[in-house]
KEKE-3310 file (N, C-alpha, C; in steps of 0.2 Angstrom, whole numbers, plus 5000, padded with zeros to 4 digits):
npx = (5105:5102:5109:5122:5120:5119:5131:5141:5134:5139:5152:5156:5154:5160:5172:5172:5171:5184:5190:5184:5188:5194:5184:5177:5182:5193:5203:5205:5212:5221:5225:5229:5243:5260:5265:5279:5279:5279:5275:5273:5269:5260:5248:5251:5263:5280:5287:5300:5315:5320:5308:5301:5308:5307:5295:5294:5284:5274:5261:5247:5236:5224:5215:5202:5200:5202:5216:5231:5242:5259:5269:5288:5293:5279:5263:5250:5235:5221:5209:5197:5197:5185:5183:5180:5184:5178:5175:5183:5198:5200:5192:5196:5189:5196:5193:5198:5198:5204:5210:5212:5200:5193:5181:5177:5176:5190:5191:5195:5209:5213:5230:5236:5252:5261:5270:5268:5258:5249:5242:5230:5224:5211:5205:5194:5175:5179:5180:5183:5198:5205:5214:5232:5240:5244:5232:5236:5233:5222:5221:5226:5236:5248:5254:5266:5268:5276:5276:5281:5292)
npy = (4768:4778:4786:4782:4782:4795:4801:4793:4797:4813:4812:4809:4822:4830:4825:4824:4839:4843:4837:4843:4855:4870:4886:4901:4913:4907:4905:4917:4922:4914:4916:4931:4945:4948:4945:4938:4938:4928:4928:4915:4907:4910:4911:4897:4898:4894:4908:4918:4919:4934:4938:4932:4940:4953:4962:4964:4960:4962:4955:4961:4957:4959:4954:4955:4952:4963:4968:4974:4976:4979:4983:4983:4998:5004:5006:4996:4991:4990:4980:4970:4951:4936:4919:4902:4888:4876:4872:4861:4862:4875:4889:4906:4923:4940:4956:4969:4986:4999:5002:4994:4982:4986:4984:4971:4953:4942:4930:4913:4901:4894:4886:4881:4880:4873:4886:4893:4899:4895:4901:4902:4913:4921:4932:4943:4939:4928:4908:4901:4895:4877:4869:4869:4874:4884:4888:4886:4898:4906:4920:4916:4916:4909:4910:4910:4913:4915:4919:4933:4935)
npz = (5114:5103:5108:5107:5091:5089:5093:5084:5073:5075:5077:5065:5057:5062:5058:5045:5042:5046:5035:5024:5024:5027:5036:5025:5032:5038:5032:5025:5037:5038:5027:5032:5031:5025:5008:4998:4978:4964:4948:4940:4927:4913:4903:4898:4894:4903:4916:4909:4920:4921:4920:4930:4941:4938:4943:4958:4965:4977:4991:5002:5014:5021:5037:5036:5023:5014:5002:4996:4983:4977:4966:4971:4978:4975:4978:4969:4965:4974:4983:4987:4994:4991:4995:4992:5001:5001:4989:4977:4966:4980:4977:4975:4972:4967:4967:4964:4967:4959:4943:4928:4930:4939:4952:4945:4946:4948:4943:4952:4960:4973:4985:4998:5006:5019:5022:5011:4998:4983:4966:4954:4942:4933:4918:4924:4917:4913:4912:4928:4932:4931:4936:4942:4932:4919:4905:4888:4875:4884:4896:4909:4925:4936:4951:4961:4981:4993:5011:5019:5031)
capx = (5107:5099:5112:5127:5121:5121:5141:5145:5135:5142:5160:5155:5153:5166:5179:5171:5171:5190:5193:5182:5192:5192:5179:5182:5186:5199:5207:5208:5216:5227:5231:5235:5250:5263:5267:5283:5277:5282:5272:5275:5265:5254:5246:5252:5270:5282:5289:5309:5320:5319:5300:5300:5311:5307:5288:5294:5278:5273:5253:5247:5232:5219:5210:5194:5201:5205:5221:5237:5246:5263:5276:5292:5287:5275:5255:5247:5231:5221:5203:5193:5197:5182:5186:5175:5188:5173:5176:5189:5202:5198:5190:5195:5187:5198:5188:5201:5198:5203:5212:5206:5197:5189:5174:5176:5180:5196:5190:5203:5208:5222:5230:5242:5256:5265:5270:5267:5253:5249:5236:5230:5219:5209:5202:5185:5171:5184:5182:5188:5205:5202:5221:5236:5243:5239:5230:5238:5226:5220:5225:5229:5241:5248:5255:5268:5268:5281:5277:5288:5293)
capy = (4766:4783:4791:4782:4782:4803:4802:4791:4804:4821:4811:4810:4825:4836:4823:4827:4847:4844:4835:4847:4863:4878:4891:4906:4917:4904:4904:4925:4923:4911:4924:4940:4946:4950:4941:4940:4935:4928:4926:4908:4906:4915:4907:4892:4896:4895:4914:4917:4922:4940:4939:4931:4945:4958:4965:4965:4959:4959:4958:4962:4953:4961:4948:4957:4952:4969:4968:4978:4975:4981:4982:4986:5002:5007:5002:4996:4989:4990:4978:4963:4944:4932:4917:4896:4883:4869:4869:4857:4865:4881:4896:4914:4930:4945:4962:4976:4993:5002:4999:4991:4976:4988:4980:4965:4947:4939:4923:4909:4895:4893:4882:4881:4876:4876:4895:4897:4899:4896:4905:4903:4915:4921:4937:4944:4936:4920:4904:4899:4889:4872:4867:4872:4875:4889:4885:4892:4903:4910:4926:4914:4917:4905:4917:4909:4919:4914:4921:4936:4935)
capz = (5108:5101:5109:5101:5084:5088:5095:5080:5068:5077:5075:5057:5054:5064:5054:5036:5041:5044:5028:5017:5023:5033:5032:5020:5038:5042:5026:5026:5042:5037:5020:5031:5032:5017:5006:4990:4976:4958:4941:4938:4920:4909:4898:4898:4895:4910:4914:4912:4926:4921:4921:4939:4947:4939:4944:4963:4969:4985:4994:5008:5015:5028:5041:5033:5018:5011:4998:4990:4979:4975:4963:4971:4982:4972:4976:4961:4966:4982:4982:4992:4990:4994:4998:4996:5001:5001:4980:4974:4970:4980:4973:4977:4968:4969:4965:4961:4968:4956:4938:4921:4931:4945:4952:4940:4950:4945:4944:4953:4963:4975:4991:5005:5003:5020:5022:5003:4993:4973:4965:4946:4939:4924:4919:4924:4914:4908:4915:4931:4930:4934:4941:4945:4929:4917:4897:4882:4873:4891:4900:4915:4928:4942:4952:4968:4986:5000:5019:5024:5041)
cpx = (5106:5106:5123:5130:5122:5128:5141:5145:5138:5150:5161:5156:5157:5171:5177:5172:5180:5193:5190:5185:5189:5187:5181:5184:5194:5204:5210:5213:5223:5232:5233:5240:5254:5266:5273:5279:5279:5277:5275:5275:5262:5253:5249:5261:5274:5286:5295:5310:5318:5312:5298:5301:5309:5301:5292:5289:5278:5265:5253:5240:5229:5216:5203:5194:5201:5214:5225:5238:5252:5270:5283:5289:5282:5267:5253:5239:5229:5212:5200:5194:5189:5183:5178:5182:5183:5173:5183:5192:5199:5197:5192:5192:5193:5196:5193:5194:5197:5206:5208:5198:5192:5182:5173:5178:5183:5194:5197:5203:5217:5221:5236:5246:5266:5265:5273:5259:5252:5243:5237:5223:5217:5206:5195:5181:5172:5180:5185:5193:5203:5208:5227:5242:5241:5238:5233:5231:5222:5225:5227:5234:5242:5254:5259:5270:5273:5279:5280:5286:5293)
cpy = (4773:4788:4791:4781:4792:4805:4800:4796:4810:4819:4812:4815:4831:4831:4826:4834:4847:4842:4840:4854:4866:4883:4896:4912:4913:4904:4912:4924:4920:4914:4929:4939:4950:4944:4941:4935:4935:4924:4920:4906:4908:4911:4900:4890:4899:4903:4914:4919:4928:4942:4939:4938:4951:4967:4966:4965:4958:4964:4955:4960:4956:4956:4949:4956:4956:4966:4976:4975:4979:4979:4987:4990:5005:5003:5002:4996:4987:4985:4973:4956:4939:4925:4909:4889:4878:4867:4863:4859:4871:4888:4903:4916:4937:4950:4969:4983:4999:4998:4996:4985:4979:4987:4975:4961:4945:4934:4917:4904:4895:4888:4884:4876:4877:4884:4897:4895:4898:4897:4902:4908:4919:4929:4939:4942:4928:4914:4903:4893:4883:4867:4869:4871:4879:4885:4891:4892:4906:4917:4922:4914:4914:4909:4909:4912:4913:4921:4927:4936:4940)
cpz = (5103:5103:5106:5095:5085:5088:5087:5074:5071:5074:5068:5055:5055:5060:5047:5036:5043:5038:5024:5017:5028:5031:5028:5029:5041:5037:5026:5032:5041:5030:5022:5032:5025:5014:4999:4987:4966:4953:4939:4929:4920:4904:4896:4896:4904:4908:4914:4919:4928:4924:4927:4943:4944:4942:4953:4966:4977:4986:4998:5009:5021:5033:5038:5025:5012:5009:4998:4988:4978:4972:4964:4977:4981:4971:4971:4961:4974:4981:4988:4988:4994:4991:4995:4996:4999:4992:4980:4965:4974:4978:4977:4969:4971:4967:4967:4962:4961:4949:4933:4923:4938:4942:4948:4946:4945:4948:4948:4958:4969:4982:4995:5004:5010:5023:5016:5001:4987:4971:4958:4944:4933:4925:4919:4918:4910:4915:4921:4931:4935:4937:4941:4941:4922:4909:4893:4879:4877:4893:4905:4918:4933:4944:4961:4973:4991:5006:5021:5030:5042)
residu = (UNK:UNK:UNK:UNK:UNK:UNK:UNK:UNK:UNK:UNK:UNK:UNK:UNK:UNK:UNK:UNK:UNK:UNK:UNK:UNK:UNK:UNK:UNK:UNK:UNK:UNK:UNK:UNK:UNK:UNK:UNK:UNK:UNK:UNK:UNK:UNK:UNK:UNK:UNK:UNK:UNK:UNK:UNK:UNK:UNK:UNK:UNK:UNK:UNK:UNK:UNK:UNK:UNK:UNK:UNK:UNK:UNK:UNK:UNK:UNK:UNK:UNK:UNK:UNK:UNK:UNK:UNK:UNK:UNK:UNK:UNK:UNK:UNK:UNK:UNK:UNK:UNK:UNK:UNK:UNK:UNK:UNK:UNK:UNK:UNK:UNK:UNK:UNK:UNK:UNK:UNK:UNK:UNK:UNK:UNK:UNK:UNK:UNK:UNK:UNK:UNK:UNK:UNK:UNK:UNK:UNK:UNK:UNK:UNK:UNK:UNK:UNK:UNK:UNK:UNK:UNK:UNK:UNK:UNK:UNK:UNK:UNK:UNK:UNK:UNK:UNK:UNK:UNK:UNK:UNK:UNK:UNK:UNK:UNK:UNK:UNK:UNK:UNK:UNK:UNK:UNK:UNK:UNK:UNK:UNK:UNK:UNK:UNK:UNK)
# end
């Protein structure tokens, strides 16, 4: 009896750790690589065409969750993202290297989507964004990445 109230808990508990998400190492792993990426919204207006294309974002993702950034060929920002899926939505931190926000966390939230991603985030000491559309009167940026092959 003892022993199939334990199967039934253990089964319990491996189904709720795959419903509540990945760890944050499984989630980095599932962000390396590179990725294109286009500013979506800022503040709660949507960006034009122009706006989309014209940054030529692309970042690059470590398994140790070491960052770049780059616009175009040119590096802009180099830092660490950490990582808690177990929040709803899930929360990243990304912590700029160098530039105006080095060593700040950039507060944010993102998902899988697929072999895309969508981020929205805030600037160090704001609020975290709390879905997946940015607030006017915010610095918030939802930010969409596509996979390169």
């Amino acid at each position: 009896m003892k022993r199939r109230f334990f199967l039934a808990g253990a089964t319990f508990c491996l189904c709720a750790a795959w419903v509540i998400g990945q760890t944050p190492m499984d989630d980095i792993r599932r962000m390396s690589g590179a990725w294109s990426a286009l500013i979506v919204e800022t503040g709660g207006k949507e960006s034009t065409p122009e706006e989309r294309t014209r940054l030529n974002m692309r970042l690059v993702v470590r398994p140790d969750g070491g960052y770049t950034l780059f616009f175009g060929p040119e590096q802009v920002a180099t830092g660490v993202i950490r990582l808690n899926p177990s929040t709803r939505p899930a929360s990243i931190d990304v912590i700029p290297n160098d530039g105006p926000f080095k060593g700040k966390a950039q507060p944010g939230i993102y998902a899988f989507q697929g072999d895309d991603m969508w981020t929205v985030f805030n600037e160090p000491g704001q609020p975290r964004p709390i879905g997946f559309k940015t607030r006017s009167g915010t610095q918030e940026s939802m930010i969409f990445y596509r996979r390169v092959k």
